[in-house]
C-alpha positions, 0 to 999 in steps of 0.5 A: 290715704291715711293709714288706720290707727288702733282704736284704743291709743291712737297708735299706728298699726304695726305698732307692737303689744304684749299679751297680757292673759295667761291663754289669748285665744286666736279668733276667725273674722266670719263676716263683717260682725262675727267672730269664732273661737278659735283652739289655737292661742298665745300665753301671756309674754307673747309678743305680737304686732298690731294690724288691724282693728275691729270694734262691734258688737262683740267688742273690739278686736285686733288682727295680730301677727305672731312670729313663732316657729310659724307665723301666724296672723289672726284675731285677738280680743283687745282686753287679751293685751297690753299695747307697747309704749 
């Protein structure tokens, strides 16, 4: 089976990136087209590893791994980051 690739660079998943916005707030995958705003977010400087990707109506979305003090695996709007090269 062929692994995925993110949809903007053709990159594998796993693949690290940056945030690129002073506030990149986490969303919450509703349903197969929906996503919620969620309070939590990561500022600009914050590293994370890509591990999914959505494209809809609402734009296109990865899912992220942040590893902090927690780790957290979430939802990020795309414009919300820069991809590592």
């Amino acid at each position: 089976m062929c692994q995925p690739k993110c949809a903007a660079k053709n990159k594998p998943i796993g693949t690290p990136a940056t945030v690129a916005i002073e506030k990149a707030h986490f969303y919450e995958k509703k349903s197969s087209e929906s996503f919620d705003q969620k309070q939590s977010y990561l500022i600009k400087g914050d590293k994370v590893v890509l591990n999914d990707y959505h494209r809809g109506d609402e734009g296109l979305f990865y899912q992220v791994t942040f590893f902090g003090k927690k780790t957290v695996t979430a939802w990020l709007l795309a414009s919300a980051i820069l991809i590592d090269e």
